[in-house]
C-alpha positions in Angstrom: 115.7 108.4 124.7 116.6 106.6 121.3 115.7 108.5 117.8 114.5 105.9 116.1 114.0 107.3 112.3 110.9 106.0 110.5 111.2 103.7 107.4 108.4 104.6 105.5 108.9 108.4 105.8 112.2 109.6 106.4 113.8 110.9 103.5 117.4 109.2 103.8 115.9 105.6 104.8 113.0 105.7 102.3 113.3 103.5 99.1 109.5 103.3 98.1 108.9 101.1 101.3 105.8 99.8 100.6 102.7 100.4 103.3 100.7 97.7 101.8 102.5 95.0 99.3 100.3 92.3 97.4 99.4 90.7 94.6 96.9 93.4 93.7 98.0 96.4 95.5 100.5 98.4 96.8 100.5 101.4 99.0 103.6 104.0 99.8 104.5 107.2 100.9 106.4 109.6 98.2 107.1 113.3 99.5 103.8 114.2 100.9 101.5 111.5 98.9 100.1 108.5 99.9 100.1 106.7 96.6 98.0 103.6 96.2 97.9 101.5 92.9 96.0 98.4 92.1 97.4 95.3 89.5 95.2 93.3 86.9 95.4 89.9 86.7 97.6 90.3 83.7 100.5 92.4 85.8 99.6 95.5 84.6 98.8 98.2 86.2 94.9 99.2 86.4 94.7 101.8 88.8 96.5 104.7 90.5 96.0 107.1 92.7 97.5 109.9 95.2 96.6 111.4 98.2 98.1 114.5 99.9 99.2 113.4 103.4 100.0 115.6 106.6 101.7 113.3 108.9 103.1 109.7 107.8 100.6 107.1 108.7 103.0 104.8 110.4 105.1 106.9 112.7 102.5 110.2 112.9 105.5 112.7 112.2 104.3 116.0 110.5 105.2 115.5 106.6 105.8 118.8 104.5 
């Protein structure tokens, strides 16, 4: 069986590996949040917001 280390979740591979990556929004996986933030139309940043996660939503391993 190969142990294949998730991306999105793993400590030592993560580098704010975005979920989700747009023009308007981007979603990622920090510690044990699921953060989600929105851009205007001007590139700045309208919106942000954080979720507290139990298990990564790509992979399903147990986070915390």
């Amino acid at each position: 069986m190969v142990n294949m280390l998730c991306t999105y979740c793993h400590s030592e591979l993560k580098a704010h590996r975005s979920l989700i990556a747009n023009y308007e929004a981007t979603a990622y996986i920090e510690n044990d949040k699921l953060y989600v933030e929105s851009i205007d139309r001007r590139g700045r940043l309208s919106f942000r917001d954080k979720i507290h996660i139990n298990y990564c939503p790509m992979c399903g391993r147990k986070i915390g």
